[in-house]
C-alpha positions as CSV (number, residue, x, y, z in Angstrom):
1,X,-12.8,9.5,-3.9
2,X,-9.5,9.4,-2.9
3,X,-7.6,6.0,-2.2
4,X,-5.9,5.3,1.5
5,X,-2.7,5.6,1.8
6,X,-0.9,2.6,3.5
7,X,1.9,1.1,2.3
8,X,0.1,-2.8,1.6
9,X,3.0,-4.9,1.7
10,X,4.4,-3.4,5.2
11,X,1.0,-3.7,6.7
12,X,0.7,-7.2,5.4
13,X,4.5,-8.0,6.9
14,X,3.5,-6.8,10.1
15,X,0.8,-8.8,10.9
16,X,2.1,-12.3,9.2
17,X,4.9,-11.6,11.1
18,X,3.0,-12.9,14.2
19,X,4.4,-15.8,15.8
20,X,0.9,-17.5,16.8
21,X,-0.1,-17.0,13.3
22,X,2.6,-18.9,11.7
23,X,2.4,-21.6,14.3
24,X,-1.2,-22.2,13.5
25,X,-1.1,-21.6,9.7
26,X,2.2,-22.8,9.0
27,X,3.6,-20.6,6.4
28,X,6.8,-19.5,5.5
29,X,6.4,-15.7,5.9
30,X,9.1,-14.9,3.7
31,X,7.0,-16.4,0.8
32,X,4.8,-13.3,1.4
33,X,6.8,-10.3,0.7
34,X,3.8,-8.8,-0.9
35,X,0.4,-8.4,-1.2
36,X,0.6,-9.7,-4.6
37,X,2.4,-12.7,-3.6
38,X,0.0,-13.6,-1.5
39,X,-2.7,-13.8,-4.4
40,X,-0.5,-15.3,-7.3
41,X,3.3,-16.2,-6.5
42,X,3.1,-19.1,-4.3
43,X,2.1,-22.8,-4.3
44,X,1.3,-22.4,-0.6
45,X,-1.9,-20.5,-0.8
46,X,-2.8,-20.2,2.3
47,X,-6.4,-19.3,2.7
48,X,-5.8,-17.3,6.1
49,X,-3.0,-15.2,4.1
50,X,-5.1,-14.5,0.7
51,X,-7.8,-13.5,3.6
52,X,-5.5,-10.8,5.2
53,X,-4.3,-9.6,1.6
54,X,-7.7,-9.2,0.8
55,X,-8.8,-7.0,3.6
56,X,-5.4,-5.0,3.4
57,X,-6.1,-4.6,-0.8
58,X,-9.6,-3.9,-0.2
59,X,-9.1,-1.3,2.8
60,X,-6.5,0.2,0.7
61,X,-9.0,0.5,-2.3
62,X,-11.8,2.0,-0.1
63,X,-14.1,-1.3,-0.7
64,X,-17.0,-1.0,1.4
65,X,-17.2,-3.7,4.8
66,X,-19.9,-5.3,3.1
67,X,-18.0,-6.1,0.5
68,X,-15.0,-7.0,2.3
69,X,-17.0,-9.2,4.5
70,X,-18.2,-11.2,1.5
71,X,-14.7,-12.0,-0.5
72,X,-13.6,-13.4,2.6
73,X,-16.7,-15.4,3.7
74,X,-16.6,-16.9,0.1
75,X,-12.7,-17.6,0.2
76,X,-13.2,-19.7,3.4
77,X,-16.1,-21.7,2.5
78,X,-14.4,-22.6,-0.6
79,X,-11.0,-23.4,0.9
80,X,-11.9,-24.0,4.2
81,X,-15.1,-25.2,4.9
């Protein structure tokens, strides 16, 4: 099984990087340079970020949509709900 090839940290970028989302979420988008970031290097933590890292890490691994689906349903109803 081969991995897909994106490059995770533009992808992730590119859609922080919209406006609407940082109005509603307020983050500081350049305290997500990387995917990595987004899971460990920040005392922000913005649930809606670690949500998008997770489905960009997850796609890039080949993780199925089931699977997917469920790491980000748990992440919200801990952080969110």
């Amino acid at each position: 099984m081969s991995k897909v090839k994106i490059n995770e940290d533009k992808l992730l970028q590119a859609v922080l990087s919209n406006e609407e989302l940082i109005q509603e979420y307020k983050y500081n988008l350049d305290n997500y340079s990387t995917v990595t970031n987004a899971f460990y290097e920040n005392d922000e933590k913005q649930p809606v970020v670690v949500a998008i890292a997770t489905i960009i890490r997850d796609i890039k691994n080949e993780n199925s949509e089931k699977e997917v689906y469920k790491k980000v349903a748990n992440l919200f109803n801990k952080n969110l709900i």
